[in-house]
Biopython code that builds the backbone (N, CA, C, O; Angstrom):
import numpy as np
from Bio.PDB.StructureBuilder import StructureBuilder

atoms = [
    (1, "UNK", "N", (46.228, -42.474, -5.586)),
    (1, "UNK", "CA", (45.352, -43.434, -6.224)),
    (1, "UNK", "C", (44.371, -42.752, -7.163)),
    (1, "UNK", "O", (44.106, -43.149, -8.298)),
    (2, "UNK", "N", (43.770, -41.492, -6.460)),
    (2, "UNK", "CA", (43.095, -41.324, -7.632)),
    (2, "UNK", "C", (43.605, -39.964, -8.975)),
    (2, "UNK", "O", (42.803, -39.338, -9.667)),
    (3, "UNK", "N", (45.017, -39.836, -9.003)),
    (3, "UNK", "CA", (45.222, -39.660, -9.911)),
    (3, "UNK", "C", (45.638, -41.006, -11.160)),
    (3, "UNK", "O", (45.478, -41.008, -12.380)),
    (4, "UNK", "N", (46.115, -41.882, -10.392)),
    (4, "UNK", "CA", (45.792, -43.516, -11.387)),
    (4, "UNK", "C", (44.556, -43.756, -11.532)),
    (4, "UNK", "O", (44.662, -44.287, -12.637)),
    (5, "UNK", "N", (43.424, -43.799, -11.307)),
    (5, "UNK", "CA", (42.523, -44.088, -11.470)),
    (5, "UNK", "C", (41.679, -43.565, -13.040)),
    (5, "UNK", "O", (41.178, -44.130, -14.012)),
    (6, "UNK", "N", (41.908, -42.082, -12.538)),
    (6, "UNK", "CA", (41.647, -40.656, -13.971)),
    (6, "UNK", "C", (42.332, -41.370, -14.650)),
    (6, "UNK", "O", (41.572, -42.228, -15.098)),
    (7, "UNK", "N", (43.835, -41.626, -15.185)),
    (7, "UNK", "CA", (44.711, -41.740, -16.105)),
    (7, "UNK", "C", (44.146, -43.315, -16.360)),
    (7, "UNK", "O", (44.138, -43.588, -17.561)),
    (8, "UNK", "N", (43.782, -44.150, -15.689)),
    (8, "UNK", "CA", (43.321, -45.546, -16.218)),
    (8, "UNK", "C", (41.853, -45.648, -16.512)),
    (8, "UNK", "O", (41.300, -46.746, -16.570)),
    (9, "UNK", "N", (40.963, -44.070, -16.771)),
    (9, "UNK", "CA", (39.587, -43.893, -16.874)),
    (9, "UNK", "C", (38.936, -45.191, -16.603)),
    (9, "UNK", "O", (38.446, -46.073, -17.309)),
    (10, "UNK", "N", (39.162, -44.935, -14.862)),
    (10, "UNK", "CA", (38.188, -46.130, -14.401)),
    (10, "UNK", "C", (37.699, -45.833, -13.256)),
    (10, "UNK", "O", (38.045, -46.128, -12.112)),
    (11, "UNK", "N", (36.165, -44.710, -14.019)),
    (11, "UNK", "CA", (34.962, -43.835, -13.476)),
    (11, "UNK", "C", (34.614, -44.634, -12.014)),
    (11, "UNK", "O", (34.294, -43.993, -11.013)),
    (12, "UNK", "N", (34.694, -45.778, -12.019)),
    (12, "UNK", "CA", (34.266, -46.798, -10.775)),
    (12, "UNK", "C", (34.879, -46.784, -9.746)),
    (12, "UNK", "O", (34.174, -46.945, -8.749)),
    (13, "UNK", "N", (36.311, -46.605, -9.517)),
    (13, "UNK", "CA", (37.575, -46.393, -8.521)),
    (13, "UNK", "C", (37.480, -45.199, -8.271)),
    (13, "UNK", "O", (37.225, -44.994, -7.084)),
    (14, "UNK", "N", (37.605, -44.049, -9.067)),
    (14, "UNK", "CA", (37.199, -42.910, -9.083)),
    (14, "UNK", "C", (36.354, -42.157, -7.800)),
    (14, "UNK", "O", (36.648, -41.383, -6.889)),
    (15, "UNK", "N", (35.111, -42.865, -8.293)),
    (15, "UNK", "CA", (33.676, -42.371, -7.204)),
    (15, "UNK", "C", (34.161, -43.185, -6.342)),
    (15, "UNK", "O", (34.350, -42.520, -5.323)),
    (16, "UNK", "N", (34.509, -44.383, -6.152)),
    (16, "UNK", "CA", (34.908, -44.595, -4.817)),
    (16, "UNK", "C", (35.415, -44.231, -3.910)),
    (16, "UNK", "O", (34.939, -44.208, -2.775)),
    (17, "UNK", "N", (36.974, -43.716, -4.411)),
    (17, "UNK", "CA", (38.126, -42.711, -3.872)),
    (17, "UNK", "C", (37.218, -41.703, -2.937)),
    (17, "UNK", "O", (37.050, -41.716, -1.717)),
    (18, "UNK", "N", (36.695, -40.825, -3.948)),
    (18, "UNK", "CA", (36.043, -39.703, -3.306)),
    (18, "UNK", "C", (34.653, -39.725, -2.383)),
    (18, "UNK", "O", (34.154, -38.898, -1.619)),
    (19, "UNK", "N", (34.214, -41.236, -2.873)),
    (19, "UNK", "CA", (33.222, -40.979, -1.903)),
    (19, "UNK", "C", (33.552, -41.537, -0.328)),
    (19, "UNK", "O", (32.740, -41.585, 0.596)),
    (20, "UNK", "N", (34.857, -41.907, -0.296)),
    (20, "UNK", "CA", (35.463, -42.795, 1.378)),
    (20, "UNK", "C", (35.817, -41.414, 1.690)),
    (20, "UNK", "O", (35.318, -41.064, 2.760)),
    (21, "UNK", "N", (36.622, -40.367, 1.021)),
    (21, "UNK", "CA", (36.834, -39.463, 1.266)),
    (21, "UNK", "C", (35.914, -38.398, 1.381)),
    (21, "UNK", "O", (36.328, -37.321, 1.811)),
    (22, "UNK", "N", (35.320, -38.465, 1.222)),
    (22, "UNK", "CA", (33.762, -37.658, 1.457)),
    (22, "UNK", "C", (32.963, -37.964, 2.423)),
    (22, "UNK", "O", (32.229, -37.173, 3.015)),
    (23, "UNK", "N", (33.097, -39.384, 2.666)),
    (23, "UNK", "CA", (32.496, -39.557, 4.395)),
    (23, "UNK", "C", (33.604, -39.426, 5.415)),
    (23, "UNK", "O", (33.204, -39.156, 6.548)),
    (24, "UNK", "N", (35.180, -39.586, 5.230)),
    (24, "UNK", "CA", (35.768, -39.178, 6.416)),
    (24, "UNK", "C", (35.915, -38.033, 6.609)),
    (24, "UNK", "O", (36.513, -37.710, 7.635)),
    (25, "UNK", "N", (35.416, -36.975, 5.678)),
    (25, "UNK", "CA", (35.537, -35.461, 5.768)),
    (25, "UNK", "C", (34.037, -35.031, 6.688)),
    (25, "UNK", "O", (33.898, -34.121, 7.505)),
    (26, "UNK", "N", (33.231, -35.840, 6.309)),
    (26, "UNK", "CA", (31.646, -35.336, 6.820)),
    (26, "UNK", "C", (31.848, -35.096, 7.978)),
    (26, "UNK", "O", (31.389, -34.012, 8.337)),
    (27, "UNK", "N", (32.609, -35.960, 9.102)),
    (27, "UNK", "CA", (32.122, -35.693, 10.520)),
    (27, "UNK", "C", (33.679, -35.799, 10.848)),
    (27, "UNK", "O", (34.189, -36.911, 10.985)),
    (28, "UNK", "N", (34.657, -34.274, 11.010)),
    (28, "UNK", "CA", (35.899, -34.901, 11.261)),
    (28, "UNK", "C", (36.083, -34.862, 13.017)),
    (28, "UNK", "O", (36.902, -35.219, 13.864)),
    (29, "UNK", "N", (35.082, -34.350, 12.955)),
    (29, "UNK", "CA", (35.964, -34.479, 14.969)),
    (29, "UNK", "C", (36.787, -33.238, 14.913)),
    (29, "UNK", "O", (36.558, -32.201, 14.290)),
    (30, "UNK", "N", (38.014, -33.613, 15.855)),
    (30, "UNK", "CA", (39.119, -33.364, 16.353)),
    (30, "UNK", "C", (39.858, -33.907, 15.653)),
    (30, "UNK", "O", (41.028, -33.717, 15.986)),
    (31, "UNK", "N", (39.671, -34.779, 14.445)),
    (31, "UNK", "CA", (41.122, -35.420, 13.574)),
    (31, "UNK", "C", (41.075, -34.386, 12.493)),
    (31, "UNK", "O", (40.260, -34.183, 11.593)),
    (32, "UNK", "N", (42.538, -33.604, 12.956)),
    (32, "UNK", "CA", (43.009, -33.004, 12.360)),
    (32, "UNK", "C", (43.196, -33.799, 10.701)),
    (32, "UNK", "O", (42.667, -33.166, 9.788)),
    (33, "UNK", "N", (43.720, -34.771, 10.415)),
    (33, "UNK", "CA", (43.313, -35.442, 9.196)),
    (33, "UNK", "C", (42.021, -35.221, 8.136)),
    (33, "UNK", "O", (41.801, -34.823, 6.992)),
    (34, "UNK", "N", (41.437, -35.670, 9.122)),
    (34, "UNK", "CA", (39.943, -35.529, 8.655)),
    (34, "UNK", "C", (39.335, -33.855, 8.136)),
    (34, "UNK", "O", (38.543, -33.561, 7.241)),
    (35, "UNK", "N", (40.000, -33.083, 9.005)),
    (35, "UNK", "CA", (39.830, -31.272, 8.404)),
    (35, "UNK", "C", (40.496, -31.195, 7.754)),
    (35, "UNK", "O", (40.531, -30.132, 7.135)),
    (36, "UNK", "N", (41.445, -32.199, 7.445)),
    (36, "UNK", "CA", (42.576, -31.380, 6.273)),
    (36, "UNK", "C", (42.059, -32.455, 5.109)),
    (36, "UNK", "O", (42.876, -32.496, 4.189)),
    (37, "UNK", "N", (41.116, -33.182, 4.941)),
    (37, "UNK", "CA", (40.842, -34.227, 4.344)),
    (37, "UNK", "C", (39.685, -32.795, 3.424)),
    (37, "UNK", "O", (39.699, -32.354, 2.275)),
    (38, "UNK", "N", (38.676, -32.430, 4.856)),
    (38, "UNK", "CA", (37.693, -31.638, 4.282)),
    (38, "UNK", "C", (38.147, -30.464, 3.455)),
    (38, "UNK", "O", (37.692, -30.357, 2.316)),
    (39, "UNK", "N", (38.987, -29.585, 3.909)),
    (39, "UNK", "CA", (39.144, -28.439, 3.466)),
    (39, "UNK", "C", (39.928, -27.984, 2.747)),
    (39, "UNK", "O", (39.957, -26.784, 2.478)),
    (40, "UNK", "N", (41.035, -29.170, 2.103)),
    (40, "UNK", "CA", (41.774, -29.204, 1.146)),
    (40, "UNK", "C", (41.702, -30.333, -0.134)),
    (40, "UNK", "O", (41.554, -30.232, -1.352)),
    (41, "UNK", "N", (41.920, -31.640, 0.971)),
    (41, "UNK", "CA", (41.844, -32.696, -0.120)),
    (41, "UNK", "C", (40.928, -33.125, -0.640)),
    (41, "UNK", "O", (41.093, -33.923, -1.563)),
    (42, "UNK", "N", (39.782, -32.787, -0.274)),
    (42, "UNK", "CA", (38.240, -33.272, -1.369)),
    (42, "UNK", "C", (38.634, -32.079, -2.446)),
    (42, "UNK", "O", (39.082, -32.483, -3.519)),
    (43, "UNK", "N", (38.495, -30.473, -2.242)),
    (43, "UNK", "CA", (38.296, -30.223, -3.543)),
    (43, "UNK", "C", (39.445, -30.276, -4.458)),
    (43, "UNK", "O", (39.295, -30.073, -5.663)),
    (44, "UNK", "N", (41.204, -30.685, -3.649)),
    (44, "UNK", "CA", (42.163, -30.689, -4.373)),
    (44, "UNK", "C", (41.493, -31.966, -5.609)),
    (44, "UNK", "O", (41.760, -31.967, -6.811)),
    (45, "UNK", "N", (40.946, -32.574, -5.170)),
    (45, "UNK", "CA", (40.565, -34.447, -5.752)),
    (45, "UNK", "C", (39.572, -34.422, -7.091)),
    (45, "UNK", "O", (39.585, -34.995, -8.180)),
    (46, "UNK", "N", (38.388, -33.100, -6.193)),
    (46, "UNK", "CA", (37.367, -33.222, -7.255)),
    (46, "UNK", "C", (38.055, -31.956, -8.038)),
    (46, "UNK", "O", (37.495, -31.845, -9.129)),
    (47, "UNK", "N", (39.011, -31.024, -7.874)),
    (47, "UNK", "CA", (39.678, -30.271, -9.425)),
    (47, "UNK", "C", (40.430, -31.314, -10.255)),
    (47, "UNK", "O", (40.354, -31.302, -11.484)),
    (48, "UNK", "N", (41.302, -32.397, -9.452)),
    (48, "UNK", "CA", (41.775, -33.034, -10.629)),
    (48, "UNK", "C", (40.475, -33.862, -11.750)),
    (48, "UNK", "O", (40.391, -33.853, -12.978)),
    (49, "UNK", "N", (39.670, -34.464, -10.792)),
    (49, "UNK", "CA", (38.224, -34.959, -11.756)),
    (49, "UNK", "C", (37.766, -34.035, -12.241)),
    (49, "UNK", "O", (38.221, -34.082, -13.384)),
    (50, "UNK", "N", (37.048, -33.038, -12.163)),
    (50, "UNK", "CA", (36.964, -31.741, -13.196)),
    (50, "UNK", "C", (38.088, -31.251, -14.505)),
    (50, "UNK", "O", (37.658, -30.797, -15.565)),
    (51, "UNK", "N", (39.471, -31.418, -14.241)),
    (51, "UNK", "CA", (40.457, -31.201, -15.098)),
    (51, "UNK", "C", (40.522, -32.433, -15.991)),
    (51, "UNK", "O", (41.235, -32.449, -16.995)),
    (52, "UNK", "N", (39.845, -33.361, -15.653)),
    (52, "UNK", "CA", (40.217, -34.428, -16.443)),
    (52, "UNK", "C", (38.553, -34.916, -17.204)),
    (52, "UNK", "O", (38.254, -35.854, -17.943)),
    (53, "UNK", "N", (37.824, -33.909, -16.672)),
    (53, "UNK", "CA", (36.193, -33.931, -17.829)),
    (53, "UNK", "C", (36.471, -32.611, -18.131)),
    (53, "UNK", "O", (35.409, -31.991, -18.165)),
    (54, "UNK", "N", (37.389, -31.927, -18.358)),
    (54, "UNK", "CA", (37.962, -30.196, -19.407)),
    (54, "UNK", "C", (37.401, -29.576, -18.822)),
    (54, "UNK", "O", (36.940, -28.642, -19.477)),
    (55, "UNK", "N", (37.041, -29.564, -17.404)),
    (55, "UNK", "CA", (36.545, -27.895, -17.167)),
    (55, "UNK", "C", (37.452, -26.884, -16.095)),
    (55, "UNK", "O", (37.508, -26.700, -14.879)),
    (56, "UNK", "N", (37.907, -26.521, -16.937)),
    (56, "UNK", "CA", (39.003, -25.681, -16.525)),
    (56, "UNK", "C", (38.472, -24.248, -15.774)),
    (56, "UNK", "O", (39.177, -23.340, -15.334)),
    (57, "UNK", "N", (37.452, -24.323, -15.778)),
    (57, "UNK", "CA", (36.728, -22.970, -14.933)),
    (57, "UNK", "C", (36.502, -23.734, -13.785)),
    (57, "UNK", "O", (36.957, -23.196, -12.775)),
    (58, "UNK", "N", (35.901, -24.906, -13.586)),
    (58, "UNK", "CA", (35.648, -25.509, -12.420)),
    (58, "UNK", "C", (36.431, -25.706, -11.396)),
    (58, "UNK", "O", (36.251, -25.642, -10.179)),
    (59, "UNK", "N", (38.022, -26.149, -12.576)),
    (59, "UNK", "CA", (39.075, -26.222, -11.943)),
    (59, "UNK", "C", (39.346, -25.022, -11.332)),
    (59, "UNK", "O", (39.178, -25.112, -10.116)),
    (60, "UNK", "N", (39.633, -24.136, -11.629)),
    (60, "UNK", "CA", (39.937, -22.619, -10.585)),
    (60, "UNK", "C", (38.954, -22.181, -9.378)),
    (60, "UNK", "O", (39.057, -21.481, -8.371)),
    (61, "UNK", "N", (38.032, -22.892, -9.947)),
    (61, "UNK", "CA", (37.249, -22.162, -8.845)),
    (61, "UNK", "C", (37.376, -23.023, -7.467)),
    (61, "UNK", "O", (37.227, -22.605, -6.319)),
    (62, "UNK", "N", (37.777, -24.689, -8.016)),
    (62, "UNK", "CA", (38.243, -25.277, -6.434)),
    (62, "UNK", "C", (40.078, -25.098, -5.944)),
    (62, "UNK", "O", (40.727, -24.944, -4.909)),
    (63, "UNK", "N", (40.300, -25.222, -7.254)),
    (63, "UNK", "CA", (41.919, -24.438, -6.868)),
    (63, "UNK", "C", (42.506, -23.397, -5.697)),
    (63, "UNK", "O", (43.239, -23.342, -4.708)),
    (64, "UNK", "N", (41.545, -22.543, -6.641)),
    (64, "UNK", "CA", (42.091, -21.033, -5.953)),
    (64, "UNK", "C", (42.331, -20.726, -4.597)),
    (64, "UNK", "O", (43.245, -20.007, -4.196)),
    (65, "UNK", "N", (41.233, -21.459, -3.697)),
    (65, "UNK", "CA", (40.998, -20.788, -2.403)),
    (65, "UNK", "C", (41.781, -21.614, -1.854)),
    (65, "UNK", "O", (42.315, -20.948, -0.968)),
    (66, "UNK", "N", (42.306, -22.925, -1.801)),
    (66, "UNK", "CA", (43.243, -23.448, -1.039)),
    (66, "UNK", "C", (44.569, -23.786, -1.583)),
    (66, "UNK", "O", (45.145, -24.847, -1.345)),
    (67, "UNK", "N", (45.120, -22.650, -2.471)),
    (67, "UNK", "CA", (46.558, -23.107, -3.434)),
    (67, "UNK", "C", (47.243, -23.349, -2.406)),
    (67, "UNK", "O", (47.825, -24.380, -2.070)),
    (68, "UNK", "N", (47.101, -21.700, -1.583)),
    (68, "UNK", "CA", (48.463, -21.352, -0.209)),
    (68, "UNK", "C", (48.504, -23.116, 0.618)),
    (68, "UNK", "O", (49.503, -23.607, 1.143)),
    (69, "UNK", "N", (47.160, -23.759, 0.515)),
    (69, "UNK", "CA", (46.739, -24.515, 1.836)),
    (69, "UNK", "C", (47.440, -26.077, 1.073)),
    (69, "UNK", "O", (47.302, -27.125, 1.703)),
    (70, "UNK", "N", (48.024, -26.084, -0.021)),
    (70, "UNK", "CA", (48.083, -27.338, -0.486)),
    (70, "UNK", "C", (49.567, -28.125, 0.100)),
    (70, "UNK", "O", (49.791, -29.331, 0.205)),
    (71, "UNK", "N", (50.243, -27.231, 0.346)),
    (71, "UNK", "CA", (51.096, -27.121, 1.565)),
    (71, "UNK", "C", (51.013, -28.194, 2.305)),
    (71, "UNK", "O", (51.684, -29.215, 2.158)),
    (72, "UNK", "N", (50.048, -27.958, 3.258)),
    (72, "UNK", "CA", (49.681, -28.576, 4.330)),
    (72, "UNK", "C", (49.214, -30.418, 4.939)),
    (72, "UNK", "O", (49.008, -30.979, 6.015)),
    (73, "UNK", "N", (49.242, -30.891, 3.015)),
    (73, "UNK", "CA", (49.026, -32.080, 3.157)),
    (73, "UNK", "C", (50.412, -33.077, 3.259)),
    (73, "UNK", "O", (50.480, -34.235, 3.670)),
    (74, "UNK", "N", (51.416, -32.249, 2.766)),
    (74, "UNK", "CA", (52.648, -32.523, 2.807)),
    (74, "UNK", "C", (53.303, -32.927, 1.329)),
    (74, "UNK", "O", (52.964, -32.315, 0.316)),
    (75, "UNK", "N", (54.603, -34.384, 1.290)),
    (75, "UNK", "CA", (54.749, -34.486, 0.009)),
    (75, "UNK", "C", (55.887, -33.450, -0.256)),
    (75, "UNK", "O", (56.221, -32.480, 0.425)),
    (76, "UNK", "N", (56.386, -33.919, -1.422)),
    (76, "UNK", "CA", (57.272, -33.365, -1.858)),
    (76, "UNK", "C", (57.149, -31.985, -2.865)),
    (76, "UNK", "O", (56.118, -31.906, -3.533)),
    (77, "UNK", "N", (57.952, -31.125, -2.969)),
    (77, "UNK", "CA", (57.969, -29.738, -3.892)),
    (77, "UNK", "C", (57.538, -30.446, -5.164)),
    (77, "UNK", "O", (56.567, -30.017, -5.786)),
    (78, "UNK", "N", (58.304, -31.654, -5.637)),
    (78, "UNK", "CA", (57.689, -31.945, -7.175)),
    (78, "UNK", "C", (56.593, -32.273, -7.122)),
    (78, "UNK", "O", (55.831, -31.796, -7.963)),
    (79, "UNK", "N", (55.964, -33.399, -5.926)),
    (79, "UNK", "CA", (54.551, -33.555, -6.222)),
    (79, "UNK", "C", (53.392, -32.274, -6.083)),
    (79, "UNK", "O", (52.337, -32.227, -6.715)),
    (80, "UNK", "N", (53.923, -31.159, -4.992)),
    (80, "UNK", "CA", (52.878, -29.917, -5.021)),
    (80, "UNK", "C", (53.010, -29.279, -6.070)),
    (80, "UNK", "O", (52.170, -28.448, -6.418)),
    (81, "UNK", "N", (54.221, -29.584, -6.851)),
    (81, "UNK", "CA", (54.526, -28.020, -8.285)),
    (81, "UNK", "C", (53.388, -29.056, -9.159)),
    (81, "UNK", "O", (52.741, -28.336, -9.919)),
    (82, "UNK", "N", (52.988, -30.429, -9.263)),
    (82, "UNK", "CA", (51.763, -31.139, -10.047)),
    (82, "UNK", "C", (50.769, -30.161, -9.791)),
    (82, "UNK", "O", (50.520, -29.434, -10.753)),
    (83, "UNK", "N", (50.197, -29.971, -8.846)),
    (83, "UNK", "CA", (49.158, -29.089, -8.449)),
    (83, "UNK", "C", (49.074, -27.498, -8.905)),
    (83, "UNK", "O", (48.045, -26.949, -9.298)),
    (84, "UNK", "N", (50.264, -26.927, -8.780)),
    (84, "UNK", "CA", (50.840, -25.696, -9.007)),
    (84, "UNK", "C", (50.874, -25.746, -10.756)),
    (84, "UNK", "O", (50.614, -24.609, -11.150)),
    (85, "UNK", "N", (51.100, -26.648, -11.877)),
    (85, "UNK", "CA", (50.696, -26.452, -12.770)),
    (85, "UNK", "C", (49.250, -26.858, -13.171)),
    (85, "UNK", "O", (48.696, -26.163, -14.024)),
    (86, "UNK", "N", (48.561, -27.958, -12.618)),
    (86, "UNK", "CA", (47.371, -27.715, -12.771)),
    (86, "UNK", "C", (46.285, -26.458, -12.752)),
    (86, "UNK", "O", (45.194, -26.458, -13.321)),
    (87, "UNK", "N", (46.845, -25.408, -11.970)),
    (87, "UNK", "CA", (46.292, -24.185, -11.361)),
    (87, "UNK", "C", (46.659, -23.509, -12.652)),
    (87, "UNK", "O", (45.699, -23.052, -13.273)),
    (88, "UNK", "N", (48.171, -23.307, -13.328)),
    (88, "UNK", "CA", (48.259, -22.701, -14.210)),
    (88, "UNK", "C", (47.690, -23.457, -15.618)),
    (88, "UNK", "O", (47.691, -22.622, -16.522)),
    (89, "UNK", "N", (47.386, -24.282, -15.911)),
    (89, "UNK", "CA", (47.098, -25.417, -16.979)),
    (89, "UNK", "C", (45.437, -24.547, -17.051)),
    (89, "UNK", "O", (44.879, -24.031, -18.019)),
    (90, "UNK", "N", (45.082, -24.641, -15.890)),
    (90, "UNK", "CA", (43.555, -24.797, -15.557)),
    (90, "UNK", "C", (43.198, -23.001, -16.429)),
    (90, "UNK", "O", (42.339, -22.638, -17.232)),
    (91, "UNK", "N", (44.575, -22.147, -15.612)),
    (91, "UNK", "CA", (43.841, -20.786, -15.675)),
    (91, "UNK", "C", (43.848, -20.099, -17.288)),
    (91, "UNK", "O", (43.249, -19.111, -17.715)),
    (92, "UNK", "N", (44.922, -21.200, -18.080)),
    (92, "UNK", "CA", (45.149, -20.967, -19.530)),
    (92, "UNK", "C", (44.325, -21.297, -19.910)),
    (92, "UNK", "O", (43.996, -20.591, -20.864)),
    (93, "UNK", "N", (43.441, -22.334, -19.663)),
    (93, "UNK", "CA", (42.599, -22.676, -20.516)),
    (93, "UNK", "C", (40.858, -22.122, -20.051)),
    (93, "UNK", "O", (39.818, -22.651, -20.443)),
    (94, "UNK", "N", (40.946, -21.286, -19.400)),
    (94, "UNK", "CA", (39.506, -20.827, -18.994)),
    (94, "UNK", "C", (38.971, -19.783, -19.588)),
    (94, "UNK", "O", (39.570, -19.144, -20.452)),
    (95, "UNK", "N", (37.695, -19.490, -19.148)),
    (95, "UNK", "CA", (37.086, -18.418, -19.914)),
    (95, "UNK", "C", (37.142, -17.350, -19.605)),
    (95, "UNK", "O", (36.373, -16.575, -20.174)),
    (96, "UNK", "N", (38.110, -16.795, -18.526)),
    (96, "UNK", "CA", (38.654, -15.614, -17.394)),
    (96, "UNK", "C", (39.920, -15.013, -18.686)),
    (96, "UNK", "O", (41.048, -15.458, -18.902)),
    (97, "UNK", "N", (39.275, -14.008, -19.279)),
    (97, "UNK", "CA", (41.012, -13.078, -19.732)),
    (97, "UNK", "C", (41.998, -12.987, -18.521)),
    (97, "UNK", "O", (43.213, -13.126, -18.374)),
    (98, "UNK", "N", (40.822, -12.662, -17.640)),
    (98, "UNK", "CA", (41.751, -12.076, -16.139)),
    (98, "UNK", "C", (42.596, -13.020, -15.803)),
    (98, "UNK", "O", (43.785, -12.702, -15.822)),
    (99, "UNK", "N", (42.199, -14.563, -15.369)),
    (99, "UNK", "CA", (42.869, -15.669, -15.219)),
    (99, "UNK", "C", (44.266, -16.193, -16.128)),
    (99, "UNK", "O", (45.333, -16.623, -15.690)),
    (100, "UNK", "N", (43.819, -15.980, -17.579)),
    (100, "UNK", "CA", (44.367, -16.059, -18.149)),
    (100, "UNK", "C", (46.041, -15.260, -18.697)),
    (100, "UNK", "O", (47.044, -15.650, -19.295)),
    (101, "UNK", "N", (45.668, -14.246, -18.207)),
    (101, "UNK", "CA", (46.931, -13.067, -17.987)),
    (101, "UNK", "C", (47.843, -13.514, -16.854)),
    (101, "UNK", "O", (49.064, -13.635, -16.958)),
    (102, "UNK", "N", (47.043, -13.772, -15.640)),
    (102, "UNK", "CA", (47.637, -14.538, -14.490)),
    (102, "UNK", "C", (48.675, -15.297, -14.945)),
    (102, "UNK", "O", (49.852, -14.937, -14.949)),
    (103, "UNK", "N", (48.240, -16.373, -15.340)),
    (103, "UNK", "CA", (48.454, -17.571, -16.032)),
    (103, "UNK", "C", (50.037, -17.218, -16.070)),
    (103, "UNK", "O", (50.948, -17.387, -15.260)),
    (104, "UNK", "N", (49.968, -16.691, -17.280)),
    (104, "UNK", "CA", (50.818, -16.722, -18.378)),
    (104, "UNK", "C", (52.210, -15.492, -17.388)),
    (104, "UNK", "O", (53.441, -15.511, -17.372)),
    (105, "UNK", "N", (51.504, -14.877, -16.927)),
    (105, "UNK", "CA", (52.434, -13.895, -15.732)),
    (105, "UNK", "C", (53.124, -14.823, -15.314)),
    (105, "UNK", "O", (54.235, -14.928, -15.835)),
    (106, "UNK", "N", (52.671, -15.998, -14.055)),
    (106, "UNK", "CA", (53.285, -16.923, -13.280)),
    (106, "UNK", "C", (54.373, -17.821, -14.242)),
    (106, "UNK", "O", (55.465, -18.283, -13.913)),
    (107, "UNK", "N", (53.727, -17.888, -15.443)),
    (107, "UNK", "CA", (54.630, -18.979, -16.616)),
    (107, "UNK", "C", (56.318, -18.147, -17.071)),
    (107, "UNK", "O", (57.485, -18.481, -17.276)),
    (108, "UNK", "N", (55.562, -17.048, -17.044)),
    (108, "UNK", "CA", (56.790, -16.478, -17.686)),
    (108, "UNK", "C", (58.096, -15.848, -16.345)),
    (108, "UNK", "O", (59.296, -15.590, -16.443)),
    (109, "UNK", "N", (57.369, -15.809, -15.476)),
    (109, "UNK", "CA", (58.055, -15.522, -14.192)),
    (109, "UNK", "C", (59.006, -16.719, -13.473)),
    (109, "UNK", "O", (60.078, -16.501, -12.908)),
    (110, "UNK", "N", (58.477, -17.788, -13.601)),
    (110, "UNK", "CA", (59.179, -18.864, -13.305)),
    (110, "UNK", "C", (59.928, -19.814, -14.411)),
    (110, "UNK", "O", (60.775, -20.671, -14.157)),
    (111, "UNK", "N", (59.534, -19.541, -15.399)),
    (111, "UNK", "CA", (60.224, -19.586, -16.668)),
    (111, "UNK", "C", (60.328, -18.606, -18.048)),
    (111, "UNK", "O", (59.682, -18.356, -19.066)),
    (112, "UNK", "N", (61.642, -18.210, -17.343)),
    (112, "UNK", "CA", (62.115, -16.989, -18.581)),
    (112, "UNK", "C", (61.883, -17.681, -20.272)),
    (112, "UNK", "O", (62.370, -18.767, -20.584)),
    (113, "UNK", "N", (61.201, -16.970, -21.069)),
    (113, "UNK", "CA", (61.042, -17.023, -22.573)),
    (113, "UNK", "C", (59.901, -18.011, -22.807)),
    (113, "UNK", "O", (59.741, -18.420, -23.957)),
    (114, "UNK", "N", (58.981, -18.495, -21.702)),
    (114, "UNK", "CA", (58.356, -19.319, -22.048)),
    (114, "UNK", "C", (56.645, -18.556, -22.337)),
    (114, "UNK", "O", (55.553, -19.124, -22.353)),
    (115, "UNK", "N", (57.022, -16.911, -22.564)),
    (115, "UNK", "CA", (56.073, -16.267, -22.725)),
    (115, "UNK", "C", (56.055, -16.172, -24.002)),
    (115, "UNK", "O", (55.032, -15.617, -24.402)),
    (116, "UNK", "N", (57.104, -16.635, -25.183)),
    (116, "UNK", "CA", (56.861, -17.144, -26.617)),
    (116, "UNK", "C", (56.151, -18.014, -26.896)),
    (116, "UNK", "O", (55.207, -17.909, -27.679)),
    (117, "UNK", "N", (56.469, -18.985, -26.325)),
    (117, "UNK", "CA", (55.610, -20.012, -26.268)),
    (117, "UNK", "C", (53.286, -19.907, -25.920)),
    (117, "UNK", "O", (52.296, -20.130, -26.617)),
    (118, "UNK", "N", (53.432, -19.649, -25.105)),
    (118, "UNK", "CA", (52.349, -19.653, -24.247)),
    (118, "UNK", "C", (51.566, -18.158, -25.153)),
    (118, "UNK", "O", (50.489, -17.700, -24.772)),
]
sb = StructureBuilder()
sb.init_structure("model")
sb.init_model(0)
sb.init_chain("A")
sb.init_seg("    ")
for serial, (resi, resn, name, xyz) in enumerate(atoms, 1):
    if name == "N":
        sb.init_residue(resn, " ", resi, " ")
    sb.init_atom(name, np.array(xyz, "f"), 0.0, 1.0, " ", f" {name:<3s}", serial, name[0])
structure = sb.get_structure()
């Protein structure tokens, strides 16, 4: 939902999304849901809202620490490789050379010749 929401820029659905999700993360208990709500899917949620107001530094910096963990919410390989280019989308366009070398490493590694391109 709230990648429809971004794509139908409708800021109102948006903050909503994240803020139901922001109180079932506050106090998770023992629901395993609820920790995987906290420690993955809020900042997976607020990088796509950051990627979609251009800040592609912001984006890495909630990316990074839970790429391995994005896994864990489940879903299919095509819907996690969405995420998996966001990470690379994010690291091309930042203000990190370092990131940016990354980037373009992972691009060209998983797609031969697309280091002409890029």
């Amino acid at each position: 939902f709230l990648m429809a929401s971004l794509g139908a820029h409708d800021p109102q659905t948006t903050q909503e999304l994240l803020t139901t999700l922001r109180d079932a993360s506050e106090s998770p208990g023992e629901n395993c849901q609820h920790l995987l709500a906290r420690d993955v899917g809020l900042p997976l949620c607020q990088a796509l809202v950051e990627a979609e107001d251009g800040n592609p530094d912001r984006v890495l910096e909630l990316l990074l620490p839970i790429r391995y963990r994005i896994v864990q919410l489940g879903g299919s390989n095509a819907q996690r490789d969405v995420f998996n280019q966001l990470l690379i989308h994010a690291a091309l366009n930042c203000t990190s050379s370092v990131h940016k070398n990354v980037a373009r490493g992972k691009v060209s590694l998983g797609h031969p010749g697309w280091n002409a391109v890029v």
